[in-house]
C-alpha positions in Angstrom: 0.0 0.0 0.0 3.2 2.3 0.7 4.3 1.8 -2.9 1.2 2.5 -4.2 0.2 5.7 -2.0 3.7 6.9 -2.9 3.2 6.4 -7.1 -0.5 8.0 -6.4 1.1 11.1 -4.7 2.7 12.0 -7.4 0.0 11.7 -9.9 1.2 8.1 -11.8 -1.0 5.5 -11.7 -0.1 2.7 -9.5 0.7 -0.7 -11.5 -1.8 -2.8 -9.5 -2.1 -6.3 -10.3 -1.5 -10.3 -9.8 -3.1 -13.0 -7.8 -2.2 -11.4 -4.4 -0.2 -9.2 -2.4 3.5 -10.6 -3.0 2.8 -10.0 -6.5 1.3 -6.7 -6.0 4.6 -5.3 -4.2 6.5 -7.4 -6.8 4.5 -5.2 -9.7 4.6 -1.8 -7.6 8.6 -1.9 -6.8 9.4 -2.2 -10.6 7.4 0.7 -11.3 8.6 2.9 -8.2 12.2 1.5 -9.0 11.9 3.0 -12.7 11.1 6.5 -11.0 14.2 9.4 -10.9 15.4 9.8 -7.8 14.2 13.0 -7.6 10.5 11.6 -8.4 11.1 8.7 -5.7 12.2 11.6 -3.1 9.3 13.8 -3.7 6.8 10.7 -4.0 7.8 9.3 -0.6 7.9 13.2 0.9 4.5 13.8 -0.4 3.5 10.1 0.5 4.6 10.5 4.5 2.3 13.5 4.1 -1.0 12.0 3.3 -0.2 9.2 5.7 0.3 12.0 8.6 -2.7 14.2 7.5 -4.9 11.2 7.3 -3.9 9.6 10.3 -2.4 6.1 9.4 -1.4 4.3 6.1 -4.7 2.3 5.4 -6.6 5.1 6.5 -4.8 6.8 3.2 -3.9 4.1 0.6 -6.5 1.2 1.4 -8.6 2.5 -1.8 -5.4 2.5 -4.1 -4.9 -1.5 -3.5 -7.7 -4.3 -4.4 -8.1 -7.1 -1.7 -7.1 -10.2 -4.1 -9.5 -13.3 -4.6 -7.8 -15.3 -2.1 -7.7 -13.3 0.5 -11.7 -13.1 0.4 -11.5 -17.5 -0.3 -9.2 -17.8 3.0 -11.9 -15.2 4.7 -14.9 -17.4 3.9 -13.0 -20.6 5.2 -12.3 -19.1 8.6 -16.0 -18.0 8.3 -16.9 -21.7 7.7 -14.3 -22.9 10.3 -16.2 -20.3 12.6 -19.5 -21.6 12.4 -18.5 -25.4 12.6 -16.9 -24.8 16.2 -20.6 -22.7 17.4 -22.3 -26.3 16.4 -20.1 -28.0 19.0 -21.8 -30.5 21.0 -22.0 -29.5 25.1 -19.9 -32.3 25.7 -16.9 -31.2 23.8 -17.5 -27.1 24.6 -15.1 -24.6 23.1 -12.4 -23.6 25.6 -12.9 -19.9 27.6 -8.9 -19.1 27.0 -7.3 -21.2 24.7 -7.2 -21.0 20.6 -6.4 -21.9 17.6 -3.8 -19.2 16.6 -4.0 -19.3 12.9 -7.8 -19.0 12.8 -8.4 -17.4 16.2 -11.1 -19.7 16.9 -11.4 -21.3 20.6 -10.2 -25.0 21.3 -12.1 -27.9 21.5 -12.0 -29.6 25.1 -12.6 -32.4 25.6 -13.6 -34.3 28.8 -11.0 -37.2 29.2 -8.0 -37.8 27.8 -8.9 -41.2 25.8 -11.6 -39.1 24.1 -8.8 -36.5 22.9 -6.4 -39.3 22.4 -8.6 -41.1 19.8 -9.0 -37.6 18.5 -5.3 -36.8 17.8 -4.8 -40.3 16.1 -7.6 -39.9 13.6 -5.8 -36.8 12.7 -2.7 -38.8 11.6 -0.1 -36.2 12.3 2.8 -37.1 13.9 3.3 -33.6 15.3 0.1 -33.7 17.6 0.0 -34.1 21.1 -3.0 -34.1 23.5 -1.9 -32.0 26.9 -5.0 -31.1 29.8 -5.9 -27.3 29.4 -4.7 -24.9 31.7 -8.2 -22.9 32.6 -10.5 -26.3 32.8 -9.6 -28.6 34.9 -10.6 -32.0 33.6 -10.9 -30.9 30.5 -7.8 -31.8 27.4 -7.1 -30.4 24.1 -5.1 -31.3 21.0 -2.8 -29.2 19.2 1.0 -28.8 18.3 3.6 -28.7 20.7 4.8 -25.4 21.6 8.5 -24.2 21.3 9.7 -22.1 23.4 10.1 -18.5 22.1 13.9 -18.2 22.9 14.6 -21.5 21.3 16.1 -21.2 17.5 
C-alpha cells in the first residue's frame, strides 16, 4: 500500500495487479524503481504527508490496493471454520482461553483424555500431542507442541 500511496502522490497511476499481495509489491517496486530519484524523493515526501494528514497508512492508501481473490476465499474458510466450532456439541465445549492461533477460533476440550487421544490419532499427524488445558480442569485439548520462544 506504501508503494502504491507513494506512485499515487505524485500523480502516476499505480501498477496494481497479480493473484495477491506478493505480487502486487513485486508489480509496484518495478514501477517505483523506474522513477528518478528526484521523483522517488518527492513521492515518498508527499507520500509521508498523506499518511500523517490522514492519520495512518490504510486510512490513506486502502482504496489504491484491491483485496485479491484469495484473501476473500481464505476469509470465507475461517467463516466456515467459525461456524463449525458454534455447532459444537456440550460435551466437547469450546475452551474460555485457549485458541487456535492461525484461525483465532477457541479450542475444543474435551472431557478425558482417551476421548482427545482417539482424537489426535484420527488426525494422523505425527506432530500432535493431546496435553489437559490450563483454565479447565478436567478438561484436554489437541494441538502442536509449543517451542519455546527463545529457542532457534
Amino acid at each position: 500500500m506504501r508503494l502504491a500511496l507513494y506512485l499515487d502522490s505524485i500523480q502516476q497511476t499505480p501498477n496494481v495487479w497479480g493473484n495477491n499481495y506478493r505480487e502486487y509489491a513485486v508489480n509496484l517496486g518495478r514501477q517505483f524503481q523506474q522513477l528518478t530519484p528526484e521523483q522517488r524523493k518527492d513521492a515518498k515526501r508527499l507520500g509521508r504527508m498523506r499518511i500523517r494528514e490522514c492519520g495512518d497508512l490504510d486510512a490513506a492508501a486502502s482504496h489504491l490496493v484491491p483485496v485479491p481473490a484469495k484473501t476473500r476465499r481464505l476469509e470465507l474458510a475461517f467463516q466456515k471454520r467459525r461456524e463449525k466450532a458454534s455447532r459444537w456439541p456440550p460435551e466437547t465445549p469450546a475452551c474460555p482461553r485457549c485458541r487456535v492461533r492461525k484461525y483465532d477460533i477457541p479450542k475444543r476440550s474435551w472431557p478425558s483424555q482417551e476421548m482427545a487421544e482417539a482424537v489426535r490419532l484420527s488426525l494422523r499427524d505425527p506432530l500432535v500431542v493431546t496435553y489437559p488445558c490450563p483454565v479447565q480442569s478436567g478438561f484436554w485439548h489437541v494441538g502442536h507442541r509449543k517451542t519455546p520462544k527463545n529457542s532457534i
